[in-house]
C-alpha positions as CSV (number, residue, x, y, z in Angstrom):
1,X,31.1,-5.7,10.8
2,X,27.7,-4.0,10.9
3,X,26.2,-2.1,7.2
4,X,23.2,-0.5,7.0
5,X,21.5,-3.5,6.0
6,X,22.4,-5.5,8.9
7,X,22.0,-2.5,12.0
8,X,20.7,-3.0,15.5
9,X,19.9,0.9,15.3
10,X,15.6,0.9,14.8
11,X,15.6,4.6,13.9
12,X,18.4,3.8,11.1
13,X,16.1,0.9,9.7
14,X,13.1,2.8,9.9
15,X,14.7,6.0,8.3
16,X,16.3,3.4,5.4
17,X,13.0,1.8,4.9
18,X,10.6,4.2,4.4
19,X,12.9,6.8,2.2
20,X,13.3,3.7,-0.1
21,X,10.2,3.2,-0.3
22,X,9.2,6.0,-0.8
23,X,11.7,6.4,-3.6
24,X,11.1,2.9,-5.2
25,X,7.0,4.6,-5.4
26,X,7.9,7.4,-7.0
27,X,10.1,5.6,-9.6
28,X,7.3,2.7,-9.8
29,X,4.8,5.8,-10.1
30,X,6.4,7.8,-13.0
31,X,7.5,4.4,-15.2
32,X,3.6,3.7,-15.2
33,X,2.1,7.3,-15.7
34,X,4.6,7.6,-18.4
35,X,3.7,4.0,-20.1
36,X,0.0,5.4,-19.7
37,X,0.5,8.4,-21.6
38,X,2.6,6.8,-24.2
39,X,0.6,4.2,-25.2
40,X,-2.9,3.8,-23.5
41,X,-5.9,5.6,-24.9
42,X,-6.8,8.7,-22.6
43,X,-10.6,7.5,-22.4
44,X,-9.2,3.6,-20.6
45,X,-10.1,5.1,-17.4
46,X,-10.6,1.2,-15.8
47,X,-7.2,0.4,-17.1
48,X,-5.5,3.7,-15.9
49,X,-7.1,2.8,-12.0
50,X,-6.9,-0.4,-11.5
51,X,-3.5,-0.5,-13.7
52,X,-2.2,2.1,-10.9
53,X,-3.1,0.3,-7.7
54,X,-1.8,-2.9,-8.9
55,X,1.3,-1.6,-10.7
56,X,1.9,0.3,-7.2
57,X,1.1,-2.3,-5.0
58,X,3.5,-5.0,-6.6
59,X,5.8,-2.5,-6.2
60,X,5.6,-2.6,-2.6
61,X,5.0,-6.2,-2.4
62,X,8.4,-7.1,-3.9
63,X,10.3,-4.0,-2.3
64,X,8.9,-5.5,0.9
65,X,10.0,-9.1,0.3
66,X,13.9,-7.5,-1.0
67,X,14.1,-5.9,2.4
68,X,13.5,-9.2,4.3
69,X,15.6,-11.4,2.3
70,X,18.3,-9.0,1.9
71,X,18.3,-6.9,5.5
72,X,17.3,-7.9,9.4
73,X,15.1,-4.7,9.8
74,X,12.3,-6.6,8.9
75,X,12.7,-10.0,11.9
């Protein structure tokens, strides 16, 4: 039985995979703009950049690793 996390169809895995990760970005992306403007001062400008690419980029990093232990898009 074939599911959309186990498809021979490239188009389908490349459709799946980028909307969610797109998605997972822009869930990743408010959560930490929100915790920013909660709690860190408005003048931590070091904390608000770096904080964003790393927050972002783990993100990515463990959507990436779910998607090739959980899928075959990615073999």
């Amino acid at each position: 039985m074939s599911t959309i996390f186990h498809t021979d169809r490239k188009w389908v895995a490349g459709v799946c995979y980028i909307g969610f990760l797109v998605l997972t970005l822009m869930v990743a992306a408010f959560v930490f703009f929100l915790v920013m403007n909660l709690w860190v001062d408005k003048d931590a400008k070091f904390i608000r950049i770096y904080g964003g690419i790393v927050w972002i980029y783990g993100w990515s990093y463990l959507y990436y690793r779910w998607v090739k232990h959980c899928t075959t898009w990615l073999i």
